[in-house]
N, C-alpha and C positions, 0 to 999 in steps of 0.2 A: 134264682128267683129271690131266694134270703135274702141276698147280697142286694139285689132292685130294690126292694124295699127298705130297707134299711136305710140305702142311700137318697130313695124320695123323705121319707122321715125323717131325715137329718136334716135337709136340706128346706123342708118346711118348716121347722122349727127354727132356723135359722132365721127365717124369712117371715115366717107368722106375725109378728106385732106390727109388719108394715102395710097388711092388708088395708086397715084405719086408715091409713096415710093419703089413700089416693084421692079422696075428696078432699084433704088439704091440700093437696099439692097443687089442686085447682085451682083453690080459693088462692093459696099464694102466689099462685102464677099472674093473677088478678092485678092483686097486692104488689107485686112487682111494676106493672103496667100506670097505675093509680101513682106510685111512687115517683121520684126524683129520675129515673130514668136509669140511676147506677146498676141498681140488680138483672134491669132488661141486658145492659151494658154486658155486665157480666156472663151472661147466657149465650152475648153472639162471638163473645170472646174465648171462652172456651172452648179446648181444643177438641177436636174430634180424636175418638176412640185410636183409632189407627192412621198416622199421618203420612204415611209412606207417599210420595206423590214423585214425578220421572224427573223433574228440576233438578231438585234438594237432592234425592238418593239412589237413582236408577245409576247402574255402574257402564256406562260406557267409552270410562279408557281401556283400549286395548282389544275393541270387541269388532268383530268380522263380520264379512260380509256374507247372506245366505250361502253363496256359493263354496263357502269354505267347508271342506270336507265332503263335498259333492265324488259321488262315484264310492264312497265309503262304506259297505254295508255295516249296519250299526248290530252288536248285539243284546239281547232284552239285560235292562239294567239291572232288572230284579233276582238275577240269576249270581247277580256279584256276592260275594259274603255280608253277612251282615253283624253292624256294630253293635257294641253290648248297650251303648246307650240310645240307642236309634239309628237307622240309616244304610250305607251302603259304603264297604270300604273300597274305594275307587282304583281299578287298576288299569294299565296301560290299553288302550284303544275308544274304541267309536261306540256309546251306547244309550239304548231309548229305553222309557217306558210312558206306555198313556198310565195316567193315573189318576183316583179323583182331584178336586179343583175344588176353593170355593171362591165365593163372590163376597167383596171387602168394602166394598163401594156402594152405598145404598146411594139410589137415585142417578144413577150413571146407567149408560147403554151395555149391551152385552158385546163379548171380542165379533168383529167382524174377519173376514179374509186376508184385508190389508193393515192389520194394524199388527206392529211390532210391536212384541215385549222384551223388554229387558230384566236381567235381575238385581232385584233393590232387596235391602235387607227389612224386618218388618219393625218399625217405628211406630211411637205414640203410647199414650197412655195404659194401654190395653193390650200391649203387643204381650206381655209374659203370659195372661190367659188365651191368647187366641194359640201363641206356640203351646201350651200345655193344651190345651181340648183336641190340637189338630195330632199331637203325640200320643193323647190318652187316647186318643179316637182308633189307631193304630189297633190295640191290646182288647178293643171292643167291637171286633164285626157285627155284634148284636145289635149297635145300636146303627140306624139307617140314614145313610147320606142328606138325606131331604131335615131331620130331624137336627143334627147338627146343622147345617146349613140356618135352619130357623134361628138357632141360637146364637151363629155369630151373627146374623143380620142384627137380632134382639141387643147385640155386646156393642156394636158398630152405632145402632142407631140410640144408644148412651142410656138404655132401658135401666129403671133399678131392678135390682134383683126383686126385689117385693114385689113389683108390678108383674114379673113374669108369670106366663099362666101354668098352671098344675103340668102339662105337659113338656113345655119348656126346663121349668126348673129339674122335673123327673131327667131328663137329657143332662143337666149342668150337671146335678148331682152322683152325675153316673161318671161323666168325663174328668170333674173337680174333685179337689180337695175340698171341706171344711172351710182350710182358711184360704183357698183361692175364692173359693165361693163367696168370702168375705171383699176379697178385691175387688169385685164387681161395680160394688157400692157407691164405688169412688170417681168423682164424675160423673154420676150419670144423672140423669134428669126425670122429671117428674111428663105428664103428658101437657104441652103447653094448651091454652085454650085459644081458639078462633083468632082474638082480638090480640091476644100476645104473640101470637105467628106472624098475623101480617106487620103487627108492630116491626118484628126483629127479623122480618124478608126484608120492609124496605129500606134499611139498613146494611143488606147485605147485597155484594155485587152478584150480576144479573146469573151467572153459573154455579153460584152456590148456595144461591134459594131454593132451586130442586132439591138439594142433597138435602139444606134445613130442613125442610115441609117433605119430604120422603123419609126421613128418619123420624120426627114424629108422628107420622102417619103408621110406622112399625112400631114405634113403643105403643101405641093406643091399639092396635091390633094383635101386640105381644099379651098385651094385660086381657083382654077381653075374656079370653081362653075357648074361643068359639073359630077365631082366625084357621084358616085353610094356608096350604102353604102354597098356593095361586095367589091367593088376594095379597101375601104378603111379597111376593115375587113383584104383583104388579108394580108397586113401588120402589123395592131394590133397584130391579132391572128394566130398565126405562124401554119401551117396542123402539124399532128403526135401528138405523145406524148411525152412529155420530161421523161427522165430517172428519174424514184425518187430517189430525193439520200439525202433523210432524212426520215428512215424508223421508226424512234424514237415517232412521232405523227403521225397515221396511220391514214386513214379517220375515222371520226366519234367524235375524241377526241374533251373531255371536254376542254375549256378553263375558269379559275375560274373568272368572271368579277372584277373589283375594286372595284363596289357595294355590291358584294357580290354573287350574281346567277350565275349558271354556262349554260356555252352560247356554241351550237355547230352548224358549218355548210355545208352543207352536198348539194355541184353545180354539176346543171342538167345542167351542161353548163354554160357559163359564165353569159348568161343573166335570169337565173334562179337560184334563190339558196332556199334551205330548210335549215331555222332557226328553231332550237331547245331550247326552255329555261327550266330550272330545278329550281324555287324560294325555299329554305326552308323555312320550318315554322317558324323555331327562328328568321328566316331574317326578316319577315312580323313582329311577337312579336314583335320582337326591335326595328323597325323604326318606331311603331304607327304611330301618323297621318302625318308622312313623306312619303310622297310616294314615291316607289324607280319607274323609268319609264327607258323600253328600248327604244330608238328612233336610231333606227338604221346606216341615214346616220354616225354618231359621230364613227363608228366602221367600219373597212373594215377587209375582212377574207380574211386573210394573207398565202401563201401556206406554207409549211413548205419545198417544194418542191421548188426550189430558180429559177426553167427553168421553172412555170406558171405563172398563171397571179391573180393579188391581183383582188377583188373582192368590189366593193360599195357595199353597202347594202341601202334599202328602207322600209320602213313601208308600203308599197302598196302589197295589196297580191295578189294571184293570182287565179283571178274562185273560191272566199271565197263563203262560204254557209252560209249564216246569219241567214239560216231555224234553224240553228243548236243549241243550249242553251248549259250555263255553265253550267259544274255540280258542281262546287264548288261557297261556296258565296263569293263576288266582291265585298267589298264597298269601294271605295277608301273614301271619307268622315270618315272611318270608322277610 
């Protein structure tokens, strides 16, 4: 309980002198609008928090087709040894775990049945705090999925940390450092007003005015500090299904890791996903007593479907069975 306070304390203090801020950030938003057009300019050019997208970074040389490893019974992944720095030292065979998920994509649909994911590495401005809060989150079962959740949507949708409400920052502060807390800062945006939105939607092509106008729709719902984590859902995660229109990596598909194992994942929803790992044997052979380890946040599952939503990944599993034993031998020392 010390240790919770101390860390909201710090973290307010940190943050305190931009409470003033928010009615300028108005008036400037205005001020921008009123101006030569440069500043608006600058606002739709700015990059989003986390840029991962399936084009540019989804890994699919080398990656199979669902049916690969069909007939294999898999065993719980969570059962493997685990690394001193995070994760799971990976040894030879077929293994799962559900685990939580979050959602990266504000203003995107949530995973349907048919949409493959692939794995892409996490890019963008924002990617060192999103791997640090999904790591610190690990050493924190205190703090509650929906809660973190709030906070990267807050991170994604380019919130300042000053704007964030007493609750929100209480979460940063628990998962951050000090001076990650300070990275926040950097890029993010003030809440735009009415006339400056639709300014810099019509500017923007026809699929990524949602994400615009959904992510400020979260910063102004972040700051409020009255926001429910429904209202702010409604905007992340858009109702329906998005059309799939990349039929080419079907759900289930192998993606070939850069280590070497092949990685598949397979969302009960945005806040659940089932990882699949496949190690070969000559992989374990050749790396002797290197241990290859998966540690999940370092990878996000990417859709191949470009209208969902990209996906964290975590090493925390979900209702694991620890009654349960390897049947193959573990030694990482080995």
């Amino acid at each position: 309980m010390k240790k919770l306070f101390f860390a909201i304390i710090t973290c307010i203090a940190i943050t305190q002198p931009g409470y003033a801020q928010l009615g300028g950030l108005l008036k400037k938003g205005s001020d921008m609008l009123a101006g030569s057009g440069l500043n608006l300019n600058k606002i739709i050019k700015q990059p989003a928090a986390i840029t991962t997208n399936f084009k540019d970074d989804a890994i699919t040389k080398g990656s199979q087709p669902p049916s690969f490893q069909d007939g294999v019974t898999a065993q719980p992944l969570y059962l493997l040894p685990k690394a001193t720095g995070g994760g799971y030292i990976l040894c030879t065979g077929l293994y799962e775990m559900t685990n939580k998920s979050y959602c990266l994509h504000a203003g995107t649909r949530g995973p349907s049945s048919g949409d493959g994911y692939m794995l892409a590495p996490v890019e963008g401005p924002k990617k060192n705090v999103v791997i640090n809060i999904l790591k610190s989150a690990e050493k924190h079962p205190e703090v509650k999925q929906r809660n973190i959740q709030v906070l990267l949507w807050a991170i994604i949708a380019r919130t300042k940390l000053a704007d964030f409400s007493t609750e929100i920052k209480a979460t940063a502060a628990i998962l951050l450092t000090p001076e990650q807390l300070l990275t926040l800062e950097g890029g993010a945006l003030g809440i735009l007003p009415n006339n400056v939105m639709e300014s810099a939607k019509s500017k923007l092509p026809q699929p990524v005015q949602a994400v615009f106008e959904a992510e400020n729709n979260i910063r102004r719902l972040a700051a409020s500090g009255s926001a429910s984590y429904e209202e702010m859902e409604k905007y992340a995660v858009l109702a329906g299904i998005a059309p799939n229109n990349n039929s080419e990596y079907p759900s289930g598909t192998w993606s070939l890791h850069p280590d070497g194992y092949y990685i598949r994942y397979i969302p009960q929803g945005y806040s659940i996903t089932k990882v699949q790992i496949f190690v070969p044997k000559e992989l374990i052979d050749k790396a002797g007593k290197d241990p290859i380890i998966y540690d999940a946040p370092y990878g996000i599952a990417c859709p191949a479907n470009v209208g969902a939503q990209r996906l964290a990944q975590t090493n925390e599993p979900l209702e694991p069975d620890y009654t349960k034993k390897l049947t193959t031998i573990c030694d990482p020392k080995k």
